[in-house]
C-alpha positions as CSV (number, residue, x, y, z in Angstrom):
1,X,0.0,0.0,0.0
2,X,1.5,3.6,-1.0
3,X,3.7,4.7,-3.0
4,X,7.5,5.5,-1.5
5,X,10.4,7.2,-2.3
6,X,13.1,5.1,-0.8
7,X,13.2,1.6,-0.8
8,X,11.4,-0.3,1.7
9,X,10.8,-3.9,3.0
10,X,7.2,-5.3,2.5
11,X,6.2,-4.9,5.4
12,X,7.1,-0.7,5.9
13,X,4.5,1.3,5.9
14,X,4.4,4.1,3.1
15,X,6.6,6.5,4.5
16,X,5.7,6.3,7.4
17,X,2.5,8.9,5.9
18,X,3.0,12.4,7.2
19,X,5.6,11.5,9.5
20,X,8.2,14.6,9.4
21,X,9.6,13.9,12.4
22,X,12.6,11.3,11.5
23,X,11.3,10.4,7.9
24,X,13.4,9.9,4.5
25,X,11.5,13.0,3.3
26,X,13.6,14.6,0.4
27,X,13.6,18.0,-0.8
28,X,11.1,19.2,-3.2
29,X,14.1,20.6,-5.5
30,X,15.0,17.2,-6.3
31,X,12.0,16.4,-8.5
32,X,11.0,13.1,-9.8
33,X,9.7,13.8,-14.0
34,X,8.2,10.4,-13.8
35,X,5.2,12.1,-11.1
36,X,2.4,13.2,-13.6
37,X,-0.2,15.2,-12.2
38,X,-2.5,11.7,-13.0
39,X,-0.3,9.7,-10.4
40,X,-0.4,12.6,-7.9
41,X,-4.0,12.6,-7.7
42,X,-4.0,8.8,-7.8
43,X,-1.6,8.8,-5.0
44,X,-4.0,11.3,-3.3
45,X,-7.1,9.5,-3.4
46,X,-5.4,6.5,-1.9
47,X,-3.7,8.4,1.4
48,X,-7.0,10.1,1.7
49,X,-8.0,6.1,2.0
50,X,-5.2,5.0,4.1
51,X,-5.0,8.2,6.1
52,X,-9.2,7.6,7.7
53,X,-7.0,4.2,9.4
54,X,-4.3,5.3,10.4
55,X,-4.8,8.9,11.8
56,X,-8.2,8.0,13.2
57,X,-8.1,8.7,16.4
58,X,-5.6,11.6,16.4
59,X,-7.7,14.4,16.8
60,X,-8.1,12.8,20.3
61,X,-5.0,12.0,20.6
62,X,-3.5,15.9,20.5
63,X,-6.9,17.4,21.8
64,X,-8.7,18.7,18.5
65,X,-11.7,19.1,17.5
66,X,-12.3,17.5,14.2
67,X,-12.2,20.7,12.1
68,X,-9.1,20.6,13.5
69,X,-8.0,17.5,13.0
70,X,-9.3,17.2,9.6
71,X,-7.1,20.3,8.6
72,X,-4.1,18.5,10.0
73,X,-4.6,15.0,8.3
74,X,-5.2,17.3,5.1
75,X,-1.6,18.8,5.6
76,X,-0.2,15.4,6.6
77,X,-1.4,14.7,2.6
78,X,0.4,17.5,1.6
79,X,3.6,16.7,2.9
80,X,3.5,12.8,1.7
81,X,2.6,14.0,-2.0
82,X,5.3,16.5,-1.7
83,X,7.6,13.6,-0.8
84,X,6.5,11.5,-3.4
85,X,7.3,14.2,-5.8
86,X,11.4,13.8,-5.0
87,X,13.9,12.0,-5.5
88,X,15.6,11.0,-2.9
89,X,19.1,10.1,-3.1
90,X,22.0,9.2,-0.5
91,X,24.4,11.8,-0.7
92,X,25.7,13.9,2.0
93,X,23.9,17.1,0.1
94,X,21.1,15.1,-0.8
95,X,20.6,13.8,3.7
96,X,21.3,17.0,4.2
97,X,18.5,19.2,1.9
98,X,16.1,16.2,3.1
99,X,17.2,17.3,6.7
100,X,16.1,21.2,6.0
101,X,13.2,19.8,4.1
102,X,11.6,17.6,7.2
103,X,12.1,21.1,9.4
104,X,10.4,23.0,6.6
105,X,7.6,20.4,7.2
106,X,7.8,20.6,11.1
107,X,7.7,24.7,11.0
108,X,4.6,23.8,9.3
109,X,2.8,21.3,11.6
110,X,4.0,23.8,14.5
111,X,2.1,26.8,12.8
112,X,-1.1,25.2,12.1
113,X,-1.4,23.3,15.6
114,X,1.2,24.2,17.9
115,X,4.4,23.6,19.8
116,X,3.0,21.4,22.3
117,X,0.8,19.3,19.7
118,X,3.4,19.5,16.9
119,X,5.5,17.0,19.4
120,X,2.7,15.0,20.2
121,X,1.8,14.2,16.5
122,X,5.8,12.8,16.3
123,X,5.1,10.8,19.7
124,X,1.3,9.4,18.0
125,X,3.0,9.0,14.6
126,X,6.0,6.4,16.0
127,X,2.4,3.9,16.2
128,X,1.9,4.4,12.6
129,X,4.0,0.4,12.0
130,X,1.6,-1.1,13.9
131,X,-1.4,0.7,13.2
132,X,-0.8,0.3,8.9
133,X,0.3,-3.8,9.8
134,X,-3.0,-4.4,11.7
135,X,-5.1,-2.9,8.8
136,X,-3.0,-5.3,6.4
137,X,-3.9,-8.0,8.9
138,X,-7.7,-6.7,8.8
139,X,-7.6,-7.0,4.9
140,X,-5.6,-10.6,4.8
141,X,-8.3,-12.3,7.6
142,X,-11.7,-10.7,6.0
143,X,-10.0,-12.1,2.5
144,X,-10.0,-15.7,4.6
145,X,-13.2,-15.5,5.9
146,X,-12.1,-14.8,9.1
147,X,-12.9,-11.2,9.8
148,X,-11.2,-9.4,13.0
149,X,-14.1,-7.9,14.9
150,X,-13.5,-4.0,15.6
151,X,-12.8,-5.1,19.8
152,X,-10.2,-7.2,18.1
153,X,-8.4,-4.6,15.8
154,X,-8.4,-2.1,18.5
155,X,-6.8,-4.5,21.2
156,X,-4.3,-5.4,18.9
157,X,-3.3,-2.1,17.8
158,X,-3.2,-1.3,21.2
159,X,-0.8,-4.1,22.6
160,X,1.2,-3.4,19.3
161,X,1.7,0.0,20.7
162,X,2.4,-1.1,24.0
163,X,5.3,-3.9,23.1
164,X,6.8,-1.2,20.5
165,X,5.8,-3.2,17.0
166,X,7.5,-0.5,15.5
167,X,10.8,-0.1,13.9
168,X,12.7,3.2,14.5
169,X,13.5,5.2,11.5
170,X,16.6,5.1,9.7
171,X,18.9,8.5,10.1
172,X,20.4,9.5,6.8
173,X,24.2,10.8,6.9
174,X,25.1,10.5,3.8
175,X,27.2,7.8,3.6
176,X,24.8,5.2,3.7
177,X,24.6,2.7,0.2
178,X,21.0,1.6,-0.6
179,X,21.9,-1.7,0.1
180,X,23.2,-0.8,4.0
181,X,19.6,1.0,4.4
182,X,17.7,-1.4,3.0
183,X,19.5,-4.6,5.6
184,X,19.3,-2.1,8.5
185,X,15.6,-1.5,8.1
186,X,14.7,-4.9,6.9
187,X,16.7,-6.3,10.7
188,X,14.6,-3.3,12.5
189,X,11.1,-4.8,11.1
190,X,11.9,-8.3,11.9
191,X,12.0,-7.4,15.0
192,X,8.9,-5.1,15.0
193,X,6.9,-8.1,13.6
194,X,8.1,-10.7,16.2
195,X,6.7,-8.0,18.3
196,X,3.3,-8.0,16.6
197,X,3.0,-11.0,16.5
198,X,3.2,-11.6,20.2
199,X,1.1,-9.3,20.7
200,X,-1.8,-11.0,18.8
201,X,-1.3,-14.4,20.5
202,X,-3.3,-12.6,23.3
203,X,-6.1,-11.1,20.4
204,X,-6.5,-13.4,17.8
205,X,-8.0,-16.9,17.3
206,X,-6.2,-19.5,16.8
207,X,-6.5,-19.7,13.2
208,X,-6.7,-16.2,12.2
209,X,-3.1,-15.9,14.1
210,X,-1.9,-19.1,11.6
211,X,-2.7,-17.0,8.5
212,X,-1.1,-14.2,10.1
213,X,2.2,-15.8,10.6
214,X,1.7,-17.4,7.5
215,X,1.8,-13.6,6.4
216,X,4.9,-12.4,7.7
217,X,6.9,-15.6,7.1
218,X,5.6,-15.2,3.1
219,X,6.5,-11.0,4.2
220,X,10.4,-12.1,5.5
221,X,10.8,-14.2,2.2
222,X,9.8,-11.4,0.1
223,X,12.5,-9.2,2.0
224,X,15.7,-11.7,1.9
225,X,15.1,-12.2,-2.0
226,X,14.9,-7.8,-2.8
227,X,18.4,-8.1,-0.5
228,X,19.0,-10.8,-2.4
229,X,18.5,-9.1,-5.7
230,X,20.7,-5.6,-4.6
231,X,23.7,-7.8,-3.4
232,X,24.0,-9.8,-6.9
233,X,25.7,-6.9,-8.2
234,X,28.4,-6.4,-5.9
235,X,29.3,-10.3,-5.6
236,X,29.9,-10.5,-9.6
237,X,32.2,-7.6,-9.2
């Protein structure tokens, strides 16, 4: 689901939607002339989509009303299309325009809701993993005929949240390859779905947890063959 700029394992959410606080965000200078307006508006209809699951409880989370919030999930667009728009490289200018770019984005959360709110979006938005891998879960069990009910999806995003099912971002310097990013995230969501997985021995059925690790063995295969496909190059060297 979503469309990224950097290269991410399966199971990564789309950059981390909206998240300006420690995302791969790239300047807007560096424009991608593959992004017509058609997959813009393609790309905006689908985070309007993916936005109602994953931001849907944040106007409570930061104390809005939902004018409010609806105005700040509609800038949270903004920024991912504006991110989806680059082309985001590795080099030290490049990790350091995305740097300035991310600030740009965080002078603009601060303006429209505050200091104080601005750091509790980047607090509610480390939950975005887990929130995006229980929707895929959602999808993958209703698929199977074996539909989470809603106490189920929210318990399980909860404990998700609660036994950190999330991996940290990467931190660009520069000097990273895209192979190097792409084994340091992969290792960072392993571990985030071990953690997710835990967490829904306690939620799930016995069978709708089955297909779910089914689902993130099938997810860890996936992974190892892309890292798989970017080392080739350097071993025939």
């Amino acid at each position: 689901m979503g469309e990224t700029g950097t290269v991410q394992p399966a199971q990564t959410p789309p950059h981390a939607p909206g998240d300006t606080v420690g995302t791969s965000a790239a300047p807007a200078a560096q424009e991608d002339p593959t992004f017509t307006a058609e997959r813009r508006e393609n790309l905006r209809i689908q985070s309007e989509i993916e936005f109602r699951f994953l931001y849907e409880d944040v106007g409570e989370a930061l104390g809005l009303d939902k004018t409010e919030a609806e105005n700040l999930v509609s800038l949270l667009i903004e920024h991912r299309l504006e991110y989806a728009e680059s082309a985001p490289g590795y080099s030290v200018a490049e990790s350091t325009a995305r740097a300035e770019f991310q600030a740009q984005q965080r002078r603009e959360i601060e303006a429209q809701i505050g200091v104080e709110r601005a750091r509790k979006l980047a607090e509610y938005q480390r939950s975005l993993q887990v929130r995006y891998e229980v929707e895929n879960v959602r999808e993958l069990l209703a698929a199977q005929s074996l539909p989470l009910t809603e106490p189920q999806r929210r318990d399980l995003i909860r404990r998700g949240i609660s036994q950190g099912a999330y991996a940290a971002p990467t931190v660009f310097t520069g000097a990273e390859s895209e192979i190097a990013v792409t084994q340091e995230q992969t290792a960072r969501n392993e571990i985030a779905q071990q953690r997710l997985l835990n967490a829904a021995r306690e939620v799930l059925s016995a069978e709708q947890f089955a297909r779910m690790e089914e689902r993130a063995r099938n997810d860890q295969a996936g992974s190892d063959s892309y890292l798989q496909q970017l080392e080739q190059p350097q071993r025939t060297r």
